[in-house]
Each structure stands twice: as structure tokens, then as C-alpha cells.
Biopython code that builds the backbone (N, CA, C, O; Angstrom):
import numpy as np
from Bio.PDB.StructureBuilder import StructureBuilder

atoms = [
    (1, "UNK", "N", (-1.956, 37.892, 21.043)),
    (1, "UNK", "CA", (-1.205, 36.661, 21.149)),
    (1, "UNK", "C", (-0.489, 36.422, 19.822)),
    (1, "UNK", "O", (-1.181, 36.559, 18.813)),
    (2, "UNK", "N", (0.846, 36.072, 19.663)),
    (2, "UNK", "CA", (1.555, 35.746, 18.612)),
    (2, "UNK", "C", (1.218, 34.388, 18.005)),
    (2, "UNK", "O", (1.212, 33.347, 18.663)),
    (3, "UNK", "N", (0.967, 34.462, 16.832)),
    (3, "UNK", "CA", (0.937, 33.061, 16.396)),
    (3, "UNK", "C", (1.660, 31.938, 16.692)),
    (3, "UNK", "O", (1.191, 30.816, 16.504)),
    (4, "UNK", "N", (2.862, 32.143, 17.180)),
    (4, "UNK", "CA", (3.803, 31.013, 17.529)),
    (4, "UNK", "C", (3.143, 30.827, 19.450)),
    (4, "UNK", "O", (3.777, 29.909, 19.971)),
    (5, "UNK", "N", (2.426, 31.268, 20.151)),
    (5, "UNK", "CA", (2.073, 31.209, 20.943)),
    (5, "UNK", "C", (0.850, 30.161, 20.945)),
    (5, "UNK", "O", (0.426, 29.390, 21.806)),
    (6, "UNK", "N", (0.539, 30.392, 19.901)),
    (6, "UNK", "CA", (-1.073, 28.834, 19.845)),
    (6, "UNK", "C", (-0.446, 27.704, 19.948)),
    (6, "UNK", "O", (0.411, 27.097, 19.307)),
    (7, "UNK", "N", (-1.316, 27.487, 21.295)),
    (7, "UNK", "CA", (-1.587, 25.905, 21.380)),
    (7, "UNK", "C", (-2.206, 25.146, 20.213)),
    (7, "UNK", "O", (-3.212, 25.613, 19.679)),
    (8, "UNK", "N", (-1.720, 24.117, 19.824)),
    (8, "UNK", "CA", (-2.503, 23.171, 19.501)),
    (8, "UNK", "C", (-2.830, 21.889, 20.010)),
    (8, "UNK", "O", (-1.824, 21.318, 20.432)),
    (9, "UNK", "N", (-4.275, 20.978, 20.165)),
    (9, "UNK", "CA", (-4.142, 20.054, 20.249)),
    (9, "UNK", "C", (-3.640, 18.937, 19.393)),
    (9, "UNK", "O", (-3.906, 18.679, 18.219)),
    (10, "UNK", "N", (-2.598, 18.136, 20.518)),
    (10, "UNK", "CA", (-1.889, 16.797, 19.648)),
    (10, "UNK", "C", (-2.742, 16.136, 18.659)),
    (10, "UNK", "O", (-3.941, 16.300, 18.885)),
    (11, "UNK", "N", (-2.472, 15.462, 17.667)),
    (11, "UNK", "CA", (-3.403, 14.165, 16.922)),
    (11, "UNK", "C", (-4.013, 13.362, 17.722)),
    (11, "UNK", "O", (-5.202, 13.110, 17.526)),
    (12, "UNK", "N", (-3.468, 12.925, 18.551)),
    (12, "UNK", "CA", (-4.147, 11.885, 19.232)),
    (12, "UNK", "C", (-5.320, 12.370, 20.361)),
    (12, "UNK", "O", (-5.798, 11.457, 21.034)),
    (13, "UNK", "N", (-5.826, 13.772, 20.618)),
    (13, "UNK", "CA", (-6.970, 14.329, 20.760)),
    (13, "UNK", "C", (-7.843, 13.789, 20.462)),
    (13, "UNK", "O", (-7.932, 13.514, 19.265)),
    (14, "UNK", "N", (-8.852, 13.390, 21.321)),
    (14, "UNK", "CA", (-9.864, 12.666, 20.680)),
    (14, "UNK", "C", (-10.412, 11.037, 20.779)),
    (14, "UNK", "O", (-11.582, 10.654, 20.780)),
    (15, "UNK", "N", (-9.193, 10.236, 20.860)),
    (15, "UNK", "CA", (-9.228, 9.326, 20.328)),
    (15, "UNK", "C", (-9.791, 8.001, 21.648)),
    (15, "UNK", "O", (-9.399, 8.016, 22.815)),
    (16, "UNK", "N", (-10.360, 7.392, 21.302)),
    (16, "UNK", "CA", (-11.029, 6.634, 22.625)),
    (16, "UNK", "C", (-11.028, 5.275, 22.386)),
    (16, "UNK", "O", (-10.917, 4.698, 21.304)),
    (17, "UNK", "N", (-11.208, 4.664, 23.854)),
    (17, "UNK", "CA", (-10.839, 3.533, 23.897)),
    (17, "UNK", "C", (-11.475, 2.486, 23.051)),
    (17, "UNK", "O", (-11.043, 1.333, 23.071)),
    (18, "UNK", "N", (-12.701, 2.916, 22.149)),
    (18, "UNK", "CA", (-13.678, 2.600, 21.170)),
    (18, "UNK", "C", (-12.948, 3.149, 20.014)),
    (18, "UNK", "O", (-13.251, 2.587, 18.961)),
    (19, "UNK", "N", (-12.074, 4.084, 19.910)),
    (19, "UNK", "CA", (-11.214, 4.384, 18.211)),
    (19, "UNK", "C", (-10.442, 2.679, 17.277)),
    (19, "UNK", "O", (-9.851, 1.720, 17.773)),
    (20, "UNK", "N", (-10.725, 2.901, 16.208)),
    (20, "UNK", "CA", (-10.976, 1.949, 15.635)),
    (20, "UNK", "C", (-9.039, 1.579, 15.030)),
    (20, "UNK", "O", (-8.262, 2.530, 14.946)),
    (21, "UNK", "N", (-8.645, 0.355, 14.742)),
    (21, "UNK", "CA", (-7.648, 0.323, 13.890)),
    (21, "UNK", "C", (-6.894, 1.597, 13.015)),
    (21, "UNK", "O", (-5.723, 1.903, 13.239)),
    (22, "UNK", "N", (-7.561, 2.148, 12.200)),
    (22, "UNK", "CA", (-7.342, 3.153, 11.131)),
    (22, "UNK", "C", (-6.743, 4.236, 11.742)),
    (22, "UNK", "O", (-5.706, 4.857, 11.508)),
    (23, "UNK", "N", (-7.914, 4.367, 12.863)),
    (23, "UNK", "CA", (-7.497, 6.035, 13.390)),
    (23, "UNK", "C", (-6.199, 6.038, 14.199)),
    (23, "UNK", "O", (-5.501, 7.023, 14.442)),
    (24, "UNK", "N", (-5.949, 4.506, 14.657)),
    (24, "UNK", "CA", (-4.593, 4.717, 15.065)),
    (24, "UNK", "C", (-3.925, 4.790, 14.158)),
    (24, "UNK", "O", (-3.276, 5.830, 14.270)),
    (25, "UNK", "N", (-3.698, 4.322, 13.347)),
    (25, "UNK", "CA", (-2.998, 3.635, 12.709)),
    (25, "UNK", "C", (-2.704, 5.341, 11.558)),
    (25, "UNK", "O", (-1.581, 5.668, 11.174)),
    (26, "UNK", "N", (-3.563, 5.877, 11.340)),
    (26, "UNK", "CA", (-3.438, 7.365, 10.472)),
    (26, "UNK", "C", (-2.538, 7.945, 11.836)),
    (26, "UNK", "O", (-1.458, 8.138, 11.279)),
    (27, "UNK", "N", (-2.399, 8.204, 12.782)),
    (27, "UNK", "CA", (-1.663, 8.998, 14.162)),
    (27, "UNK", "C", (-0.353, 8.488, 14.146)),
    (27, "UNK", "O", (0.623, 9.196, 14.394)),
    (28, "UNK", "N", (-0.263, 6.893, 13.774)),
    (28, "UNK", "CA", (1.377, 7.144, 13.602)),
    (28, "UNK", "C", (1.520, 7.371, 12.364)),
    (28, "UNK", "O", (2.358, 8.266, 12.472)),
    (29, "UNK", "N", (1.411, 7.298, 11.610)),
    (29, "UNK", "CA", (1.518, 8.017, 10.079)),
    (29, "UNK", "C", (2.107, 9.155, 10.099)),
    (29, "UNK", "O", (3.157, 9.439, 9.524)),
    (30, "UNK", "N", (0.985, 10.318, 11.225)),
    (30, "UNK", "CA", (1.350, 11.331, 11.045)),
    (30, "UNK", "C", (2.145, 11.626, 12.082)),
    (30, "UNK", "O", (2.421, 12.820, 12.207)),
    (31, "UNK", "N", (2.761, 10.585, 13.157)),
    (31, "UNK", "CA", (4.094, 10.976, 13.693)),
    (31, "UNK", "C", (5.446, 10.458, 12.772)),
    (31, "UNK", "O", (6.573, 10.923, 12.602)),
    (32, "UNK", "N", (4.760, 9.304, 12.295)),
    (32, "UNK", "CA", (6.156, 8.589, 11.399)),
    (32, "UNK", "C", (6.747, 10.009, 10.319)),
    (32, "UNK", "O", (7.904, 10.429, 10.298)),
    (33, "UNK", "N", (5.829, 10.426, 9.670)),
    (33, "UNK", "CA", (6.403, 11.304, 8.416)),
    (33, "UNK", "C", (6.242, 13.009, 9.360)),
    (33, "UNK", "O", (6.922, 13.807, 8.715)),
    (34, "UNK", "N", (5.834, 13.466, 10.140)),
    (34, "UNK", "CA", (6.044, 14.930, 10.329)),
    (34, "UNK", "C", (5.240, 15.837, 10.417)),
    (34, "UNK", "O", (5.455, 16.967, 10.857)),
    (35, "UNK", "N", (3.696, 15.161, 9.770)),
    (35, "UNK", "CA", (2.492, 16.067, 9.452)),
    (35, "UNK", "C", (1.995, 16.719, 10.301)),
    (35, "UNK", "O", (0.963, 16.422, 10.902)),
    (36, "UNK", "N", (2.887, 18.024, 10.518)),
    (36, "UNK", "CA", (1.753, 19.392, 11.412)),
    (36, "UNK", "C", (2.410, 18.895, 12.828)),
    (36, "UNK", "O", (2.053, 19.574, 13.791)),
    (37, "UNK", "N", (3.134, 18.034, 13.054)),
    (37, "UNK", "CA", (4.489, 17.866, 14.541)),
    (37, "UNK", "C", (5.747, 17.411, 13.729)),
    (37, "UNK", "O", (6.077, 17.114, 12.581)),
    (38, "UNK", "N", (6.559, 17.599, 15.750)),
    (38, "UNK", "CA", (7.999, 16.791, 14.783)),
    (38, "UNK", "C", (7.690, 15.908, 14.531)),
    (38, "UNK", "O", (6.569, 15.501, 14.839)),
    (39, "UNK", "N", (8.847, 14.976, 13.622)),
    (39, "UNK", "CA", (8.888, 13.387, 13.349)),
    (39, "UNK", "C", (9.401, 12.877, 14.920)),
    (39, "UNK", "O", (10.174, 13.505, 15.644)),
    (40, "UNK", "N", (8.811, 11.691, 15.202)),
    (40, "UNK", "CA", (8.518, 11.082, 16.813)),
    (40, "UNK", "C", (8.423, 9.606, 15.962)),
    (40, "UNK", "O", (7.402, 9.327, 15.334)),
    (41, "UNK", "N", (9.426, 8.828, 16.004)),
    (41, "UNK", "CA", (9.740, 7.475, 15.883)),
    (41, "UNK", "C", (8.905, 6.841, 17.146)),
    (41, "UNK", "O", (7.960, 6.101, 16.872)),
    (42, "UNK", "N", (9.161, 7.056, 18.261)),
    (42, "UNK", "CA", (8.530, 6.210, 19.272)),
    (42, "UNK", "C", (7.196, 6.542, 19.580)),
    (42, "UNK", "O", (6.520, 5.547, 19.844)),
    (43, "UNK", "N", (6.603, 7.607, 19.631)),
    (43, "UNK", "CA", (5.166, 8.059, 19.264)),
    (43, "UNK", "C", (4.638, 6.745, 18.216)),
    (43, "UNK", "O", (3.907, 5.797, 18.504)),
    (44, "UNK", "N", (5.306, 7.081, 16.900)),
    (44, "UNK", "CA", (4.596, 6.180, 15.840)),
    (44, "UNK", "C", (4.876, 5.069, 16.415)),
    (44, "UNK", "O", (3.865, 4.427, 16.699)),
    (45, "UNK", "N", (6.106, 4.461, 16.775)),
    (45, "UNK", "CA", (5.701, 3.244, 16.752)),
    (45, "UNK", "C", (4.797, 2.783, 18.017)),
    (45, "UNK", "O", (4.516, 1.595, 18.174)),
    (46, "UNK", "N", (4.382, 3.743, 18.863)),
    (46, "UNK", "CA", (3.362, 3.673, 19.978)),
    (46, "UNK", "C", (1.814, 3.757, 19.400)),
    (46, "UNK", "O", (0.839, 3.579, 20.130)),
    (47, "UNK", "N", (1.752, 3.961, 18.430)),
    (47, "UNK", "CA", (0.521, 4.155, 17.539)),
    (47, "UNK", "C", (0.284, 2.682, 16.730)),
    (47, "UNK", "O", (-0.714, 1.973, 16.604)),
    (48, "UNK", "N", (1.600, 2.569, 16.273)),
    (48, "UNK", "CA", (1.271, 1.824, 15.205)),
    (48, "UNK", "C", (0.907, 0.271, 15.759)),
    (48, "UNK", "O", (0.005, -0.453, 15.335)),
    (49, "UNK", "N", (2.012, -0.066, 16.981)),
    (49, "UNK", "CA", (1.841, -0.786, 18.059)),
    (49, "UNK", "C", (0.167, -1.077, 18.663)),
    (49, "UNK", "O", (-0.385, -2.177, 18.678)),
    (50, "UNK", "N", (-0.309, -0.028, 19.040)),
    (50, "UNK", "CA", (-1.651, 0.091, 19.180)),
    (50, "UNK", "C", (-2.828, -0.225, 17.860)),
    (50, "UNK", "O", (-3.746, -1.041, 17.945)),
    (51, "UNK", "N", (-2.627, 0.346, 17.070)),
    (51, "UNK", "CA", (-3.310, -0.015, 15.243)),
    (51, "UNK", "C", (-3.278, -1.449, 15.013)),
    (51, "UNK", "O", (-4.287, -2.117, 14.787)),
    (52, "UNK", "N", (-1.565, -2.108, 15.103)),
    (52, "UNK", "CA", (-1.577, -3.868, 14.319)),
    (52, "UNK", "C", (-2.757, -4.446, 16.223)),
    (52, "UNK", "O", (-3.577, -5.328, 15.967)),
    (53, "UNK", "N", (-2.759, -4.160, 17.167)),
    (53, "UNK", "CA", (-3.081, -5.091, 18.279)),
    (53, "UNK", "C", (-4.672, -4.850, 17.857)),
    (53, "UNK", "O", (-5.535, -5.342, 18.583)),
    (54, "UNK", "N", (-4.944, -4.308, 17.017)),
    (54, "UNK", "CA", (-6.635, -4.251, 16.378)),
    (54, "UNK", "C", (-6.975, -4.503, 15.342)),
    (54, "UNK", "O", (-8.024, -4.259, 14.745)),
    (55, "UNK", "N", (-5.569, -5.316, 14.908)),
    (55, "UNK", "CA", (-5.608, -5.753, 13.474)),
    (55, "UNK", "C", (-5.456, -5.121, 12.009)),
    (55, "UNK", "O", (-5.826, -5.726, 11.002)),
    (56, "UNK", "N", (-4.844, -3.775, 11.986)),
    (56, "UNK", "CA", (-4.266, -3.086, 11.087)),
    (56, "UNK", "C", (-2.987, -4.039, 10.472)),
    (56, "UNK", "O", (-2.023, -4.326, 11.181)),
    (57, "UNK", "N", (-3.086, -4.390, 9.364)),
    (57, "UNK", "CA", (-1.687, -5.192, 8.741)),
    (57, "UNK", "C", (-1.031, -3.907, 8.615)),
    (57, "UNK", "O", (0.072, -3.760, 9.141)),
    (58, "UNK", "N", (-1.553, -3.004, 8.009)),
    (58, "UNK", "CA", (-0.385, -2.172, 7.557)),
    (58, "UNK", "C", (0.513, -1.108, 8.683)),
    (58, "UNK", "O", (1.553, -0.464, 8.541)),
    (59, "UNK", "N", (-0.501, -1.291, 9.910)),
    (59, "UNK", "CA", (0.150, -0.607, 11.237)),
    (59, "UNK", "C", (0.809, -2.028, 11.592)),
    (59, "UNK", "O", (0.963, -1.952, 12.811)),
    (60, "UNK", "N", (1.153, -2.946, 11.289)),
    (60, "UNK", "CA", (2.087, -3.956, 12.031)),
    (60, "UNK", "C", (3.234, -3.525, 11.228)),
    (60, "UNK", "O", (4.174, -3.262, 11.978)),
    (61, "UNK", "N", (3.523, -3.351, 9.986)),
    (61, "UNK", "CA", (4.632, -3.793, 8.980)),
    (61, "UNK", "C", (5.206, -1.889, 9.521)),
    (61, "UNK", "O", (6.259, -1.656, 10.115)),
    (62, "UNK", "N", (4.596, -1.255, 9.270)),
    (62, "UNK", "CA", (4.692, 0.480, 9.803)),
    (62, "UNK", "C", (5.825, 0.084, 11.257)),
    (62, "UNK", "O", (7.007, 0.330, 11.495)),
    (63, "UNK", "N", (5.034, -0.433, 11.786)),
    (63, "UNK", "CA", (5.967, -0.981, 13.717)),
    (63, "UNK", "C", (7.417, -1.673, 13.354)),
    (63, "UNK", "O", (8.461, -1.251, 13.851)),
    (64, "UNK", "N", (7.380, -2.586, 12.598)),
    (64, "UNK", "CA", (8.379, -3.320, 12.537)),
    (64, "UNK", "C", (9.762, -1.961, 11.696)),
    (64, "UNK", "O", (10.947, -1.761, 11.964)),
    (65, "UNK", "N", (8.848, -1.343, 10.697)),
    (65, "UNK", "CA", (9.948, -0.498, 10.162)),
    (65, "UNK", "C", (10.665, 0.903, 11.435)),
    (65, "UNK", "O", (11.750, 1.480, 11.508)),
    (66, "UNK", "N", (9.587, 0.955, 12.116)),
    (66, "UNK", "CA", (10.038, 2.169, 13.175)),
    (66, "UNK", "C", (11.066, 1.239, 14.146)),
    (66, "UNK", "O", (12.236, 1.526, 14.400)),
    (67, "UNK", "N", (10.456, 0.263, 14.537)),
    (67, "UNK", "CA", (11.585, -0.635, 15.198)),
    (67, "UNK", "C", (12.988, -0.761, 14.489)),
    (67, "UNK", "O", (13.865, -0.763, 15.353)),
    (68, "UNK", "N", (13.365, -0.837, 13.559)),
    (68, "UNK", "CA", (14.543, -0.692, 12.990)),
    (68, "UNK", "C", (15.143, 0.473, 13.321)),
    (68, "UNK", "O", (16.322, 0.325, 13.642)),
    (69, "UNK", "N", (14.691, 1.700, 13.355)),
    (69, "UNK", "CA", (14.843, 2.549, 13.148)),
    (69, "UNK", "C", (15.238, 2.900, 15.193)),
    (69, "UNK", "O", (15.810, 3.951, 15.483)),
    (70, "UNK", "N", (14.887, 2.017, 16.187)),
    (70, "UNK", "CA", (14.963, 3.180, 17.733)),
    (70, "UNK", "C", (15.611, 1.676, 17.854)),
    (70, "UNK", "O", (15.523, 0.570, 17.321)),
    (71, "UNK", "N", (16.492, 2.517, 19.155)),
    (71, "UNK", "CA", (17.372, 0.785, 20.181)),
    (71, "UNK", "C", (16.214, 0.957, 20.726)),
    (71, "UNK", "O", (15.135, 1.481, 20.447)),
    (72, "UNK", "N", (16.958, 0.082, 22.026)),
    (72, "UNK", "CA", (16.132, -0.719, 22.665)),
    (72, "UNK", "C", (15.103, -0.157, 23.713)),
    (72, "UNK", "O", (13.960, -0.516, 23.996)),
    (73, "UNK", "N", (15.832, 0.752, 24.143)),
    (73, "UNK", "CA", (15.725, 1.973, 25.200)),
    (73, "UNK", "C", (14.640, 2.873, 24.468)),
    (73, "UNK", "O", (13.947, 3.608, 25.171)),
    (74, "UNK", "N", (14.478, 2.854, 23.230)),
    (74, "UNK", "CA", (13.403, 3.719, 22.787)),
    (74, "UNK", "C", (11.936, 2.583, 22.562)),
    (74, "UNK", "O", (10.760, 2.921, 22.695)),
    (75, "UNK", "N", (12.319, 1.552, 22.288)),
    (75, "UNK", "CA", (10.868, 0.600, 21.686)),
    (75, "UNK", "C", (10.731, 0.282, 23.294)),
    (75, "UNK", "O", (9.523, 0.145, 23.482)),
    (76, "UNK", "N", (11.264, 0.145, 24.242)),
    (76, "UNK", "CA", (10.399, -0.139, 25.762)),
    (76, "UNK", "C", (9.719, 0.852, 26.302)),
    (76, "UNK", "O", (8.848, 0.738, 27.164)),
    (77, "UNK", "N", (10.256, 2.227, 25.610)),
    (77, "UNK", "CA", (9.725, 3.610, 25.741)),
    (77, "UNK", "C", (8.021, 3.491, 25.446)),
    (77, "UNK", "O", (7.080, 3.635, 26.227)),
    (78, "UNK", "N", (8.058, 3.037, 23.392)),
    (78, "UNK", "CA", (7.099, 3.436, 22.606)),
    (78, "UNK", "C", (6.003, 2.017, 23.820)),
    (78, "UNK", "O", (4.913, 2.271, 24.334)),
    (79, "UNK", "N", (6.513, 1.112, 23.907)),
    (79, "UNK", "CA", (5.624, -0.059, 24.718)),
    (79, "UNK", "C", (5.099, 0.690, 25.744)),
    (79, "UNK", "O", (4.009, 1.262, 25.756)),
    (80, "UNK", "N", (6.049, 0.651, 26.719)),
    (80, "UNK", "CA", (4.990, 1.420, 28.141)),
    (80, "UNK", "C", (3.823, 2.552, 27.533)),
    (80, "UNK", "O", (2.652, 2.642, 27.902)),
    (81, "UNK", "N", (4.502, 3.353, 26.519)),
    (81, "UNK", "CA", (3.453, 4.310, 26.316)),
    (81, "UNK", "C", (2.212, 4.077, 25.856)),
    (81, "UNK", "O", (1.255, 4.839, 25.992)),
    (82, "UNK", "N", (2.213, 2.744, 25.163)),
    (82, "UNK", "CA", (1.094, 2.345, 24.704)),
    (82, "UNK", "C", (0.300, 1.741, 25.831)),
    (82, "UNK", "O", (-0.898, 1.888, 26.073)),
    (83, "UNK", "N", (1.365, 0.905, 26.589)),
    (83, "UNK", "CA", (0.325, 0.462, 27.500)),
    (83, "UNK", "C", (-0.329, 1.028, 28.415)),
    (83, "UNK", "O", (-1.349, 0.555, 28.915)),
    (84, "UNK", "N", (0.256, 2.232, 28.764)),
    (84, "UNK", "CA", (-0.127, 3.983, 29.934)),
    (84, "UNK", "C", (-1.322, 4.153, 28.607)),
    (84, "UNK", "O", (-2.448, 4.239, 29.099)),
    (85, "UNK", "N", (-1.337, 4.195, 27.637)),
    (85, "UNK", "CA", (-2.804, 4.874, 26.775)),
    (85, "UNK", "C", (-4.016, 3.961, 26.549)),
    (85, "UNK", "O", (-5.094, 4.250, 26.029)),
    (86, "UNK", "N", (-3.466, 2.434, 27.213)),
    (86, "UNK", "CA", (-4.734, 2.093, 26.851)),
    (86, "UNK", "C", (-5.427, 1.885, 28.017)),
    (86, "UNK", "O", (-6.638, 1.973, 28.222)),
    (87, "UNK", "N", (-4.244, 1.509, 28.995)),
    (87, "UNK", "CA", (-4.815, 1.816, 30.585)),
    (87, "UNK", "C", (-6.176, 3.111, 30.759)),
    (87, "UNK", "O", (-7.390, 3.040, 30.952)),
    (88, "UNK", "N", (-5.171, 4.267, 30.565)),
    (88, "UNK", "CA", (-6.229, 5.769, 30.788)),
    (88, "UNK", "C", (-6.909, 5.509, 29.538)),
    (88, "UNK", "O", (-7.910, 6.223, 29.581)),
    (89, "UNK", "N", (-6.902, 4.873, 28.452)),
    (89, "UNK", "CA", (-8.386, 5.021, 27.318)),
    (89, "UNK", "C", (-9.533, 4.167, 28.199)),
    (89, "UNK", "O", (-10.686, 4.592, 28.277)),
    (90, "UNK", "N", (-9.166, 3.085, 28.772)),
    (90, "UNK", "CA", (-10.337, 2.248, 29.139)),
    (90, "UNK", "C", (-10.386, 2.678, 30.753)),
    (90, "UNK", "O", (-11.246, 2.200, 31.493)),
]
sb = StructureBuilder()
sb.init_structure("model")
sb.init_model(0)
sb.init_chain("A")
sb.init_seg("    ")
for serial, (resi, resn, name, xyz) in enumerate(atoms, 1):
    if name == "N":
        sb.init_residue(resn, " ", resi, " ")
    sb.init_atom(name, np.array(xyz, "f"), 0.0, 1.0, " ", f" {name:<3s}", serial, name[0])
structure = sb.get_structure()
């Protein structure tokens, strides 16, 4: 098998409907900046979205900056997605 052939599992592997503020909140991090995937604006702000609703300050202010950053058509995107992940987390 070629190395470019490995799967990897996504960041968000793992993560349960019991995962805490942080751990979201590190997942958009590492969609906001690139770490080990592409950069995914609506991912992060689907993370980060998820992080401030558990009380992460610094995943709220993270949301508001990705929001600048997608229209409108992308932040109803990053919303449903959050709300499809917490649906299937719980």
C-alpha cells in the first residue's frame, strides 16, 4: 500500500457526547489553522460553535472570527452540522 493510500482517522474521532469544552474547542483549532487536514472554516466554526455552547470563551471569540471569514450559505452549513453532531453524539 502506498503511503498516500492511508486512511486516516478525522480529529473529531473519538469525541462523545460527554467530550468536554476544550476538546472541542482544540478540533476547531485544528481545522481553523491546518494541523494534519485542510484548513475547513466551516468545520471550525462547527467546532468552535459546539466548544462556546459548553462554555469555552475562547471557542466563542474563535466562532465569531470564522464567521467573518464564510457568507451566509457557509455559517447555516457550519450550524446544521453542529446540530447533525450533537443529535448522533447523544
Amino acid at each position: 500500500m502506498a503511503y498516500a493510500d492511508i486512511q486516516l482517522a478525522p480529529p473529531e474521532a473519538g469525541l462523545t457526547a460527554q467530550s468536554d469544552a476544550q476538546e472541542l474547542y482544540r478540533i476547531g483549532l485544528i481545522y481553523s489553522n491546518g494541523t494534519d487536514v485542510p484548513v475547513d472554516y466551516v468545520a471550525a466554526h462547527k467546532w468552535f460553535n459546539l466548544a462556546s455552547a459548553r462554555g469555552c470563551e475562547e471557542a466563542r471569540v474563535c466562532r465569531e472570527e470564522m464567521a467573518d471569514l464564510l457568507d451566509d450559505r457557509e455559517i447555516k452549513k457550519a450550524l446544521k452540522a453542529a446540530r447533525q453532531w450533537l443529535a448522533k453524539a447523544n
